[in-house]
N, C-alpha and C positions, 0 to 999 in steps of 0.2 A: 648821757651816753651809758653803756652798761658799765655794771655792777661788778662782772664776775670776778675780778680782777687776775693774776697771772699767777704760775703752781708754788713758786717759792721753791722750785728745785733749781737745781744749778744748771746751767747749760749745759755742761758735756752729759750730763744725767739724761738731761733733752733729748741730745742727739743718738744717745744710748736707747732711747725706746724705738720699738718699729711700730712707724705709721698705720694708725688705724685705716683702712680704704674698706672697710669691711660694708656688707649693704650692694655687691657687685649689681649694676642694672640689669635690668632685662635685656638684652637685645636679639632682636627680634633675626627669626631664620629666614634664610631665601623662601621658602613654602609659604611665609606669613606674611611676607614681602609681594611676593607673586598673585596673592590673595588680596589684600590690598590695593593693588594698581589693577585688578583685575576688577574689581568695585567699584574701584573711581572709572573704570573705563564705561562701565553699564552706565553707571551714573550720569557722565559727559553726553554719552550719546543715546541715550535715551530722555533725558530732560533739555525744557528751554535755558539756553548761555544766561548766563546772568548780566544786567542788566548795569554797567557800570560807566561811570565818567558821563553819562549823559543826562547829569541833574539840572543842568542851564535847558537843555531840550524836553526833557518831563515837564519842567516849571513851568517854559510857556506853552507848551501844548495845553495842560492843565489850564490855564489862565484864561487859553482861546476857547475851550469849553466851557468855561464858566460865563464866557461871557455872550450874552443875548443877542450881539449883533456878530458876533463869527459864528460861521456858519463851516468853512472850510478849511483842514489846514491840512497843505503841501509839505511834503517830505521830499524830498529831493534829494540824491547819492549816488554813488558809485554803485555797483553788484556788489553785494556780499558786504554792505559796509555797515549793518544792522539798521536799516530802516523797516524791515519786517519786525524787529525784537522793539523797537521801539513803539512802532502802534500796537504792538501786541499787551503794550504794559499803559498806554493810554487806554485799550478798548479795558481793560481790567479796572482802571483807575475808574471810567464810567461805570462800569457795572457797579461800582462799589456805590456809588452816587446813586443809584438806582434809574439810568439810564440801559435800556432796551439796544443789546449790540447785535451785529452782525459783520462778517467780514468777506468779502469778494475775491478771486483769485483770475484776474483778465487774464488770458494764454494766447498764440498766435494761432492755435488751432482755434480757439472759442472767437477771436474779432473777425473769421470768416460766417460766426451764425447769427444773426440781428437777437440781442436779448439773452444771449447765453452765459453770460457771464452773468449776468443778476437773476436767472430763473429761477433759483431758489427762493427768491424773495417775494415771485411775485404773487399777486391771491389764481386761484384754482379758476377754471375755465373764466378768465378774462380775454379778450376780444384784442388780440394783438395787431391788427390792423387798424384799429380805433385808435391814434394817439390819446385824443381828448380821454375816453372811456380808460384806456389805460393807466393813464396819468392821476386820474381820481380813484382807481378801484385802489390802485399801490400805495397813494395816500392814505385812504381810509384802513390799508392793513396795516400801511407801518405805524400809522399816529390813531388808533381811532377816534380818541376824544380830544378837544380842542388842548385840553390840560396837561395832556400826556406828557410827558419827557420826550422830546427828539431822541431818536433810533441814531444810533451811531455808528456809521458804517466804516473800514477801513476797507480799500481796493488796492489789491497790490498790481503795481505795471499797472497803471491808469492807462501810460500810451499806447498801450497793446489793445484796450477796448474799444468795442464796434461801435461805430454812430449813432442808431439807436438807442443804445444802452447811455451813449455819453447823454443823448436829448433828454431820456427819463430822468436823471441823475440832477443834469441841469435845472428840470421843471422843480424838482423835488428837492432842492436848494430854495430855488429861491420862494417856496411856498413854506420854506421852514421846519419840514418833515425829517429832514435827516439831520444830520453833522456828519461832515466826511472826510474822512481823514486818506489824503491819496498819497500813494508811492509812487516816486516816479523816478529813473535812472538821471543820471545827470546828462548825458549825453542826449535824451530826450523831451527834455525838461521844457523844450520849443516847439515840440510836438502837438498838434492840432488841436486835439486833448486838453494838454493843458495850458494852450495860450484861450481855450475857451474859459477855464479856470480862472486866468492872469485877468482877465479881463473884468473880472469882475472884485478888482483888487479891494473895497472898501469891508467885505465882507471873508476874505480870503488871505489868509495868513502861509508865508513861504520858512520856510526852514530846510537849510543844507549839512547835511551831514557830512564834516571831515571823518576822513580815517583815524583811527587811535594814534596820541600820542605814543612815545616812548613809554610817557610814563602812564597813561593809560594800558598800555601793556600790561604793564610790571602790576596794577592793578585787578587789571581780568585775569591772569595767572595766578596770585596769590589765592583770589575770591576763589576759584576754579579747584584747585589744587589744595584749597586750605591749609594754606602754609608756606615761610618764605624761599624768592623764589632769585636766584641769585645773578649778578649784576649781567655773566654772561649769556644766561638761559636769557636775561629778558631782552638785551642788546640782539640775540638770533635768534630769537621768533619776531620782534620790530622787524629787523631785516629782511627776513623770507617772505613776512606777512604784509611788508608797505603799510600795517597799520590796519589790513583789510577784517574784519570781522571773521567773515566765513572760512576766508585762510588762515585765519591764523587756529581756528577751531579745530579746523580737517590739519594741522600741522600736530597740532596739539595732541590731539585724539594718534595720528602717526608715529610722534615721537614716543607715545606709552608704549604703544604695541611695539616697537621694535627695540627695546628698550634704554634708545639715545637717551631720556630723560627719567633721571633715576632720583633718589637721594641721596644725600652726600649728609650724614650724621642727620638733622633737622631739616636742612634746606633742598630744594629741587636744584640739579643740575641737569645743563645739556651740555651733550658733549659734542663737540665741532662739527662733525658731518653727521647733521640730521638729516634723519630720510624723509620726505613725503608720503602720505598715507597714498592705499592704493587708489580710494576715492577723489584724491584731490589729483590723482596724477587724469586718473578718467576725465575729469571736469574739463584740464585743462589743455586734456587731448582732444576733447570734441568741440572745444573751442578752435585749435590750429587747424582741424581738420574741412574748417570751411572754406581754406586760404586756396588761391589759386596759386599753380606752379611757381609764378616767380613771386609771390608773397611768401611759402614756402624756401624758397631759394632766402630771401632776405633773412627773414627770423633764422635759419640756420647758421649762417654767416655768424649774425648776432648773436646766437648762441655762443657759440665760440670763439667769438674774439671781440665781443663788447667791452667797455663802451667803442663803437666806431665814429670817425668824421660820416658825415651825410655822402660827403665827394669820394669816400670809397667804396662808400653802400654804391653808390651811382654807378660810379664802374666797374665794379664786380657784377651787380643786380642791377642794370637801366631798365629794365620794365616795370618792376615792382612799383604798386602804386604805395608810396608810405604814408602819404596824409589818410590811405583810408584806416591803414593799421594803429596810426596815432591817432582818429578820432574813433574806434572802436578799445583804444586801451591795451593793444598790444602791444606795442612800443612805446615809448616816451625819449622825445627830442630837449635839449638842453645845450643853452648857447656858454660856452667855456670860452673867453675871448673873443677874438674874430671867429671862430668853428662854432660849428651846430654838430653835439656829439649825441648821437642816437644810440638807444639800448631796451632791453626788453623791459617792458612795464614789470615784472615781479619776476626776483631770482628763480622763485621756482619756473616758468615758463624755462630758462635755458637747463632747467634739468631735467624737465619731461622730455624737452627735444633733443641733447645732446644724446639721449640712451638711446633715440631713433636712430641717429644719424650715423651709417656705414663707418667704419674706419676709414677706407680708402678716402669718401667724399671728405670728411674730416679733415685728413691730409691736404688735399689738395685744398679746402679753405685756407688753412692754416699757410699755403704756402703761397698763394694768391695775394693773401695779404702782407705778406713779409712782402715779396715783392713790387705788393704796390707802393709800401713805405720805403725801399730803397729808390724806387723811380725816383718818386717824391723829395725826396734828399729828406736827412732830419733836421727836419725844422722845429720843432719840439722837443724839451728838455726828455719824456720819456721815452721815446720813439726808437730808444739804443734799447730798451728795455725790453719793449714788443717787439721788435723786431727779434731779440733774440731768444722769446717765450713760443713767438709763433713757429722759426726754423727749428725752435728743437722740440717743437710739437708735432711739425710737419715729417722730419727727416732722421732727426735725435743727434744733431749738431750744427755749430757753426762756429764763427771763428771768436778764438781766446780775447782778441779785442772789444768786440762783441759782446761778449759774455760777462767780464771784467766792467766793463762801461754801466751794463744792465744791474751785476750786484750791486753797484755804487750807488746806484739811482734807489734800489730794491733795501738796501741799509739806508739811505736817506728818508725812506717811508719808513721804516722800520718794519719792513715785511722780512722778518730772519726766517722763515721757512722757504720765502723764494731766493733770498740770497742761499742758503743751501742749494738748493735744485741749480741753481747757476753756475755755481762755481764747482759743483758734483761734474760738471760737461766740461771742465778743464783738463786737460791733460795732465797726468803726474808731471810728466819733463816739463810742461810750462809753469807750473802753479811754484806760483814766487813770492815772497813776502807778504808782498800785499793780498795773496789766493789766501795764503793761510792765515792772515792774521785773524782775517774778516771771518773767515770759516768758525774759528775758532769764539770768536765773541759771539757768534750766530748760533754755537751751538751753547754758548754759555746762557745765551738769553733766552734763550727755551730749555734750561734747565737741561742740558744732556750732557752731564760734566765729564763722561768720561771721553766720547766726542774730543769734547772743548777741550782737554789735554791734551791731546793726541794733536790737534792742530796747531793748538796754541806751542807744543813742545815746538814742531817743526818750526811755526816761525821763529821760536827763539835761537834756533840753529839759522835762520834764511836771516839775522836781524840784520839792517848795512849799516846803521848808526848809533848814537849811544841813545836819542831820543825814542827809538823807534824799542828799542833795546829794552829801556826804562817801562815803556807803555806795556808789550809783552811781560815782564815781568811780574807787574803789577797786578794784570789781569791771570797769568796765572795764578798767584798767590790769590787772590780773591775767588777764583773758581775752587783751588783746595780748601781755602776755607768756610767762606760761605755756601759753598754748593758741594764740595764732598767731605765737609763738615773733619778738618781734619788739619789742626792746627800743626802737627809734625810734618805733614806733607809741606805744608804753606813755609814753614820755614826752612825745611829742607831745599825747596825750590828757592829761597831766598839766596841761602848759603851758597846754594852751585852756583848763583851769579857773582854772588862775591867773591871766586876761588876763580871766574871765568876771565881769562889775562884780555879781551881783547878790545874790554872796554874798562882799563882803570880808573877813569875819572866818572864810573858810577857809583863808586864805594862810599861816596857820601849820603848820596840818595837811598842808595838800598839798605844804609841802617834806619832811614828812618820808615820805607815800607816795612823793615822787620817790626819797629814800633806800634804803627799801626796794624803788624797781627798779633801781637800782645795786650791789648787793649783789653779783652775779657779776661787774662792769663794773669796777668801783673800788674803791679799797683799805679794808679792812675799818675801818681805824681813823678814814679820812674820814666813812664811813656810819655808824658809831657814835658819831660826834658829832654828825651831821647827828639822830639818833635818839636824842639824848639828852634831850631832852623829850617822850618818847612817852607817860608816864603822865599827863600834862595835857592830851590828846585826848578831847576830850567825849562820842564818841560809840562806842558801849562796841565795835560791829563791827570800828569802824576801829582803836580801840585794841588792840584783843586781835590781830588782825592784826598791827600795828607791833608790839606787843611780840613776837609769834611771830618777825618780822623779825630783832629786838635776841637772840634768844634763837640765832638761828643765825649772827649778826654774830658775835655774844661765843665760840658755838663754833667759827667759824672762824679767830677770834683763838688760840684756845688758853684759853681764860678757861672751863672744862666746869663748873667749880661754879656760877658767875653763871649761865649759859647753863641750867643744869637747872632753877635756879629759877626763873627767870624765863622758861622754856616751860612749869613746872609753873603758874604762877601766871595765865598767860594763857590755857592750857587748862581750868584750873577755872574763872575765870571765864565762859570763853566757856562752856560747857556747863552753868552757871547763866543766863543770857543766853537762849541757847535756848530754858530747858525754861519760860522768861515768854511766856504767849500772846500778850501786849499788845505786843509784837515780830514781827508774825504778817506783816507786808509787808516787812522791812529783810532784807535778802540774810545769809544765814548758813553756807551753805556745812560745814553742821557737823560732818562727821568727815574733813575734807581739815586741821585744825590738830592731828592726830595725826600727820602728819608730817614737820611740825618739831619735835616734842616725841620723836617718837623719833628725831632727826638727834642730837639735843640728849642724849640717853641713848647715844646709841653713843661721841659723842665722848667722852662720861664714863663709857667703858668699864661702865655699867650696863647690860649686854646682858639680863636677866630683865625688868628693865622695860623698856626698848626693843620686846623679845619682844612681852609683853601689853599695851601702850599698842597698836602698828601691827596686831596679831594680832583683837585686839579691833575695831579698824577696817574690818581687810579682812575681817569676819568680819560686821560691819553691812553693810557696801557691797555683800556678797554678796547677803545676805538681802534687800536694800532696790534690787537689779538695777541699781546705781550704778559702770559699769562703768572709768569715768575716775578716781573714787579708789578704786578696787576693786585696780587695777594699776597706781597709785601706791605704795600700802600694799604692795602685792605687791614692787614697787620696793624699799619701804625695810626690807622683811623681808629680803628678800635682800642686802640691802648689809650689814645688820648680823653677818647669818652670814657674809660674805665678811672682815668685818673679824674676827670674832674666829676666822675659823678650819675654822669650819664648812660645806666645801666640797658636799658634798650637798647639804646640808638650801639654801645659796645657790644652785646650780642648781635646786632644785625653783620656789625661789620669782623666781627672775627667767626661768625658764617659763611660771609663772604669768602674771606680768607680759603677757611680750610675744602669750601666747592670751587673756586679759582686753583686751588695748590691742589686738588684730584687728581691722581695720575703721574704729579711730576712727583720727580726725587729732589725736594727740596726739606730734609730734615729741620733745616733751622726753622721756616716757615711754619713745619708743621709744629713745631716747639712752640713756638710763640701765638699759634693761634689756639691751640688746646690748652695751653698755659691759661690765656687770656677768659676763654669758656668756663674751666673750672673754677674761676674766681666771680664771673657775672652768673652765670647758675647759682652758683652758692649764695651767694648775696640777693638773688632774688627767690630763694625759696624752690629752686627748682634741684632738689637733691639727687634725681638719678637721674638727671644729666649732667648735674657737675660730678658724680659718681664716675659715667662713662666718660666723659671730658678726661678726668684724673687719669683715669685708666691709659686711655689712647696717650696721652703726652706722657706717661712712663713707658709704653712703648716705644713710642717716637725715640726717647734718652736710651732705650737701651740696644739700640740699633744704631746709635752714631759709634763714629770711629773713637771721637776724642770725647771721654766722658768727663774729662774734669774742667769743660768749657759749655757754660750756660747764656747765651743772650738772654734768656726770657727768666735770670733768677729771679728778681724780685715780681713779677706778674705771679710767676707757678707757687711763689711764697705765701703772694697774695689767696691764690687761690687754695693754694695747701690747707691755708688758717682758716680761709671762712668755710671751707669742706670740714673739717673738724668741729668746728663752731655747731654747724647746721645738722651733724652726727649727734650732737650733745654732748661735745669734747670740750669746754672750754678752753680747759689749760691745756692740754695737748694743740690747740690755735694760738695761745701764746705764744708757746714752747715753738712751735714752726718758724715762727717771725723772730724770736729770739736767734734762732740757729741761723738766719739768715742773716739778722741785723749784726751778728757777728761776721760772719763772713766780707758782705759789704764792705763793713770798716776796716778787716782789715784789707781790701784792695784801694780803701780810701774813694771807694762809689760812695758820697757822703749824702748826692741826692736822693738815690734811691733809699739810703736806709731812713732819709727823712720820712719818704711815703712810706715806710714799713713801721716805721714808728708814731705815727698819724693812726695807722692801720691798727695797731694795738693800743693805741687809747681809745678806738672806736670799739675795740672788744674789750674794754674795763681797765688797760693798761695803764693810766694816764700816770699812776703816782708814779709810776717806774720809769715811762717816755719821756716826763715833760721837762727834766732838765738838761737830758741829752739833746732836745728838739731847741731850747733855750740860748744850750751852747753853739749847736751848727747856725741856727740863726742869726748869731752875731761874729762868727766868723766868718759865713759863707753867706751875706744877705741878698735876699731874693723875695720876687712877693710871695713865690709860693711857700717857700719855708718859712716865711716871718709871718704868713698865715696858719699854718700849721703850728706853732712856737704858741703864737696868741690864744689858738682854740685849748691847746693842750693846757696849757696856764689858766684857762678861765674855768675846764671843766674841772682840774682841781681843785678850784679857789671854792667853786659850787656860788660862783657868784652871776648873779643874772644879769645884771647890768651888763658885764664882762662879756658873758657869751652872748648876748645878742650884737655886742660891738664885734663879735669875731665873724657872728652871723654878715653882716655888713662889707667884712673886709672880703669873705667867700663869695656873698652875691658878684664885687666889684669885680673879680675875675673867674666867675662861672664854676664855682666850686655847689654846685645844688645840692647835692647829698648830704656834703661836710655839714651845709647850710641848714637843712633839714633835720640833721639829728642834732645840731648844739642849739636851735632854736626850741626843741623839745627840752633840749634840757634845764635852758633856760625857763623853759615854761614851768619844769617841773621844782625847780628851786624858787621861783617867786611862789609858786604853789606853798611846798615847804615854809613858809614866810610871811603866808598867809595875804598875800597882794592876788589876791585872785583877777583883778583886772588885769594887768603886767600879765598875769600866767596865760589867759584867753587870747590875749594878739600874741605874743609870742608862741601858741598853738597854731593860730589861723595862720602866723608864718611859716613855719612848718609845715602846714598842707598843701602850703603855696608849692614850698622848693621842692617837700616829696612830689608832688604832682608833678613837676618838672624834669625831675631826676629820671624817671620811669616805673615808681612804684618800688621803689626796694624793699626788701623784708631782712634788715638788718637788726639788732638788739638797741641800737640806738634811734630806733624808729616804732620799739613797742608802743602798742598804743595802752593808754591808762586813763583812768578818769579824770581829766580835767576839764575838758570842755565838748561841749558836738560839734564836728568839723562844719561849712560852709554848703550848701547846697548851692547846685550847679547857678541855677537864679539865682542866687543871695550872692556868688562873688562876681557875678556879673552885673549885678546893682552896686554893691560894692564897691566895686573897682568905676566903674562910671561916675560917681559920687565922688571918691578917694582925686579924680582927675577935675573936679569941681564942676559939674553938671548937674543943673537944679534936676527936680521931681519932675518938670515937664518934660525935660529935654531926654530924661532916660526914658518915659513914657514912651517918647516919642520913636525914639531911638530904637525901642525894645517892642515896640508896638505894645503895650499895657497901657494902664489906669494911672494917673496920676497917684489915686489910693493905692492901686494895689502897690506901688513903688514905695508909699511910705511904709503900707505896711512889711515890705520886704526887708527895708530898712530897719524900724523896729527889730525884727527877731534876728538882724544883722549884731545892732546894738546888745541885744541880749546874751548871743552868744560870744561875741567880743568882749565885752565887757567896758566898752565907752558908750558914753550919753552924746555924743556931737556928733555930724557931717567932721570937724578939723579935728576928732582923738580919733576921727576914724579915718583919715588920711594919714594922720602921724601911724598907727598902728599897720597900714599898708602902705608905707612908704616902701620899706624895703621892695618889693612888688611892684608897686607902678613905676619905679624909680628906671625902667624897662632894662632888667637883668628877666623878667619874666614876660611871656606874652600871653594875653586873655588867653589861645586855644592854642600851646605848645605844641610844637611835634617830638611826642616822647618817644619814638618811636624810629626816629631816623630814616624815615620813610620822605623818599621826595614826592609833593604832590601832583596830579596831573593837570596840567594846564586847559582854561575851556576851553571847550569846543568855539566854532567860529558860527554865527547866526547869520542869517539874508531876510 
């Protein structure tokens, strides 16, 4: 690790200097802003889309070309689903081959003229009444000599061409002349055309093209935009676009120009109501506009109060024929139980039509169908719901039963912007405990804290019991604190309940809610006794809460086994709690207690479950447009990869972070996600970003209320130091972690000053960390600290043995970077020692775990002369070999040479420094030992699933 070691001044000397931040970034003005999206907009719409997720359909398109008995290959898809983009990059791939192209455009105007669609192709006064003569002159122009390459032709809307045209095409197949590559809709795919095609299956190859995945999405945006594109921008163009190609192009191109889709620091955001370009809204107007009156009548309807039963499409709309609209694509039917529930094939169709449709007719939908759902009686758990969206669409009221029934259902989805609008249509005189509690958490969960006082107060004035009492209390305190960042509010609000006569038997409870907002204020071991009767709190919200408290108390302690249990214990309960309907008014708040449970899994260096606890979270709060734990989770994803290492995949998600938290007033959030940047910027070499990162989270601190309460101290510590480091401050990145690693201890946060002390032996500190790290480890054992304890001790000792054995205990729980730099060091001390073999694997392990990590540029990852890293070939032999697979089997495997595998092996041996197949498994064990996989995702990027083939 490095060298530089720490200043040899005193700490309070430390805190006495002002931080260097010097080096301000550039950032960039709205005029260079504007200039920019104005380039990428020529750009978009003046070039072909790029060509993405369809490498299973290049492949064998390619394959059917190569090979001498295919002749034809079918495309089949939806409109707009890029089968034009896909033979576009086939006829390219031919050319390159040095095959002769050409491409066809069949129209409904050209299959009324015999031959028009291919008259470009054919030779000059030819005798079009002469099949035969015809047939030969077209051959002899497109192949003239026997030898030539087949002419490769692409037709788009094959079903659309004239019979003529189809017979030439046919003859000119099967004489071998061309290759033809046809486009054909799906819905026509049975089409004359091309069951003439099907028919001749031995030489004729079919391929169907799905719509984009999600995560193809997320991949056409990135390519597109160049640069990452964040979880909700890609969850709402999936949505709008169904996946579709074309739409989602023309959305894309829309969302620039009107500036719904912006940047947010590095990443692309869209922000919620994206608009349609004016071209897509045209497209999909001159599609509706074919519809006959009562098809017109239906898709209105639909519009407006989709999804619908079929049986009320019927009797609102009995003429409408729907099977023709569902087999042209404009509606799409879906069986949910015993119902067949109908809706418009793509969101956007009910936003071109809804901006048609009259106000008045509007109404009257909207009140048609409330009324057909009271006929009906409710039969259906949501049907309280819509019924009370459509009356107060229709009229702009109905009744408080109603309305109540519908938030309940609206907070059980977790839609908090329609439980507002619901309960906004209540009367003042009726809105009663339960009006205001819900209000209040609804506006908590959308971040609108001062709202959520204002309700939350009322209910604490409406409470009727003491449990109901406890719950409101709770959640105010939590809104002061974590959402208007203001620890005196929070306990202020504590104290008036304690002083409030009309529930004395809360007084026990609400010292230990005070506990729990002292947590960052006061010393860990105060609050854990204060919280030491938390499982004798009656009321199951408040408890599962206190315990989540106790569960981060104990991991700040250093205590990671107590701590895991006891956040697993309080999260299972609470999500039995939940799923009880008879709890349907008590504030639940329910996947914001996933992250303390994954606080509680990182300290206990159980990073896979950390992973899918907070993964699985921000993965609801997605889907559920829950944007305040959406990019909390996104927060605690990212801290976790920052802790073990995984420098990428930690910028992707504390980007996330800060373009989910856009907009809202969530200070801590933003604390902790800018915190988090200025420490993965810095460590990877990216200095004016972690420059601006710094910047903005000292803003963020100097806009909160309460300035001497940090969640994100030891991240912003983190990142303090390696911002100095990366200025060419050494000792002033001691000096930051010093100032913090005091602080820590004295609140008795013993974990975190572990990882601050880990962190300055990786910047040269070790002689000064490692007895401290020594001592917490055998009071406070856990695997993370007693891995940390072992690496600190070994980079002292400068013994190699030592540090590859630490190297070992990092692989065993995902520690890659740690992994990475004491591997180096160890290398560098066998070096020193002159075992040059020991130094070369314990290099090649090193490029294993840096490769893993995401590329850091840390000082204990300098590179120096001891060996040449591994070519992409050579640890792909390697590692085959390392798993015990002779020289044929990697041949085979790799498609190569028997020789060429030995010799890849050789220069393997060479640069390792062992002579065997078994010193060269021992030397990649750490590696195959599957802590690593052949092609990592360093990157944190999920991939997109294949396409589906026919």
């Amino acid at each position: 690790m490095s060298a530089s070691g720490s200043s040899g001044r005193s700490s309070k000397e430390r805190r006495g200097t002002r931080r260097r931040t010097s080096g301000v970034p550039h950032v960039s003005s709205a005029a260079e802003e504007r200039g920019r999206y104005s380039e990428l907009l020529r750009t978009i719409e003046s070039s072909l889309p790029p060509l993405v997720c369809r490498e299973d359909e290049l492949a064998i398109a390619t394959e059917c070309l190569a090979d001498p008995q295919q002749n034809c290959l079918v495309v089949e898809g939806d409109s707009g689903v890029g089968k034009s983009r896909l033979g576009l990059e086939v006829l390219r791939l031919a050319a390159r081959q040095g095959h002769p192209t050409a491409r066809a455009v069949a129209t409904v105007a050209s299959a009324a003229i015999p031959l028009a669609t291919l008259a470009h192709l054919l030779p000059e006064n030819v005798v079009l009444q002469d099949p035969v003569a015809l047939f030969r002159a077209t051959a002899a122009e497109l192949r003239p000599l026997p030898a030539a390459r087949r002419l490769v032709l692409m037709v788009d809307d094959l079903h659309l061409i004239d019979g003529t045209s189809m017979s030439l095409l046919r003859q000119l197949l099967d004489a071998d002349v061309i290759f033809l590559i046809a486009l054909v809709r799906t819905n026509d795919a049975d089409s004359r055309n091309s069951a003439a095609l099907q028919a001749d299956s031995t030489h004729t190859s079919w391929m169907h093209l799905e719509p984009f995945s999600e995560e193809a999405v997320a991949q056409y945006l990135r390519v597109v935009l160049d640069g990452p594109v964040s979880g909700t921008a890609v969850a709402g163009f999936h949505r709008l676009s169904n996946g579709n190609a074309l739409l989602l192009r023309e959305l894309l191109v829309g969302a620039l120009k009107a500036g719904s889709l912006h940047r947010v620091s590095s990443i692309w955001q869209l922000e919620e109501h994206a608009v349609s370009s004016p071209t897509l809204a045209r497209m999909i107007s001159r599609r509706l506009d074919v519809l006959g009156p009562a098809e017109h009548s239906l898709v209105e309807t639909l519009a407006c109060c989709e999804p619908l039963d079929i049986e009320a499409l019927e009797s609102g709309v009995p003429k409408a024929d729907l099977g023709r609209l569902e087999s042209e694509g404009i509606v799409r039917v879906r069986h949910s139980g015993q119902r067949h529930m109908c809706s418009l094939a793509h969101p956007l169709y009910g936003e071109v039509i809804r901006r048609r449709i009259p106000r008045v007719r509007q109404r009257a939908i909207y009140r048609e169908q409330a009324n057909w759902l009271k006929r009906r009686g409710r039969r259906r758990r949501d049907d309280a719901m819509r019924i009370a969206t459509f009356e107060l669409a229709a009229d702009g009221t109905t009744s408080t039963p109603t309305l109540l029934s519908a938030a309940r259902l609206a907070r059980h989805g977790r839609d908090h912007e329609k439980v507002i609008e619901l309960l906004e249509a209540i009367p003042q005189a009726e809105a009663d405990f339960s009006v205001a509690s819900m209000r209040g958490e609804a506006y908590y969960q959308i971040g609108d804290f001062s709202e959520a006082e204002e309700a939350l107060g009322r209910a604490y004035e409406l409470a009727p019991d003491v449990e109901q009492f406890l719950s409101v209390v709770m959640l105010r305190t939590q809104n002061a604190f974590y959402g208007q960042c203001s620890l005196t509010r929070a306990l202020e609000i504590n104290s008036e309940a304690v002083r409030d006569e009309r529930f004395p038997a809360a007084g026990p409870v609400l010292k230990i809610i005070e506990a729990a907002i002292r947590l960052y204020s006061d010393t860990t071991g105060d609050v854990l006794e204060m919280l030491r009767d938390v499982e004798r709190i009656p009321v199951p919200p408040v408890r599962h809460w206190a315990l989540l408290q106790r569960s981060l108390a104990l991991s700040f302690r250093g205590r990671s086994d107590e701590a895991v249990k006891c956040a697993r214990r309080a999260h299972a309960e609470h999500q039995e709690y939940i799923r009880e309907e008879k709890h349907q008014d008590h504030p639940t708040h329910d996947s914001l207690p996933a992250a303390w449970v994954t606080l509680a899994y990182v300290e206990g260096g159980l990073f896979d479950d950390a992973r899918a606890v907070a993964g699985a979270a921000y993965d609801y709060a997605l889907k559920t447009c829950s944007r305040q734990p959406q990019s909390l989770h996104a927060c605690q994803l990212g801290r976790c990869e920052l802790v073990a290492g995984n420098l990428k995949a930690a910028r992707a998600w504390y980007l996330e972070a800060v373009a989910s938290a856009h907009g809202l007033r969530q200070p801590m959030i933003h604390e902790q996600a800018w915190a988090g940047l200025m420490a993965v910027h810095a460590q990877l070499g990216e200095t004016e970003q972690a420059l601006f990162a710094a910047a903005r989270y000292e803003e963020t601190m100097a806009e909160r209320p309460t300035r001497g309460v940090e969640v994100a101290m030891s991240v912003a510590a983190v990142g303090r130091a390696w911002l100095q480091f990366a200025l060419g401050e050494p000792e002033r990145a001691v000096g930051e972690l010093d100032e913090a690693i005091e602080r820590l201890r004295a609140k008795q946060q013993y974990a975190n000053e572990g990882w601050l002390l880990i962190e300055k032996v990786r910047l040269g500190g070790a002689d000064e960390a490692s007895a401290r790290l020594d001592e917490l480890a055998r009071r406070h054992p856990g695997s993370l600290m007693r891995v940390r304890s072992e690496i600190a001790s070994a980079v002292v000792a400068r013994n190699g043995e030592d540090l590859m054995g630490s190297v070992e205990s990092c692989s065993g729980i995902g520690l890659h970077l740690l992994a990475a730099e004491t591997s180096l060091a160890a290398s560098q001390a066998f070096t020193a020692r002159g075992d040059k073999k020991r130094a070369a694997r314990a290099l090649q392990v090193s490029e294993w775990h840096c490769h893993r990590s995401g590329g850091a540029r840390t000082p204990g990852l300098t590179r120096w002369p001891g060996a040449a890293p591994l070519t992409r070939r050579e640890r792909e032999v390697s590692l085959l070999a390392a798993k015990g697979m002779t020289s044929r089997q990697i041949a085979a495997h790799l498609v190569l040479s028997a020789r060429t595998v030995e010799n890849v092996l050789q220069r393997v041996y060479n640069k390792t420094g062992v002579s065997s197949r078994r010193e060269l498994t021992e030397a990649l064990s750490t590696v195959v030992s599957g802590h690593l996989e052949e092609n990592p995702d360093t990157d944190g990027v999920r991939k997109p699933a294949r396409r589906s083939l026919r």
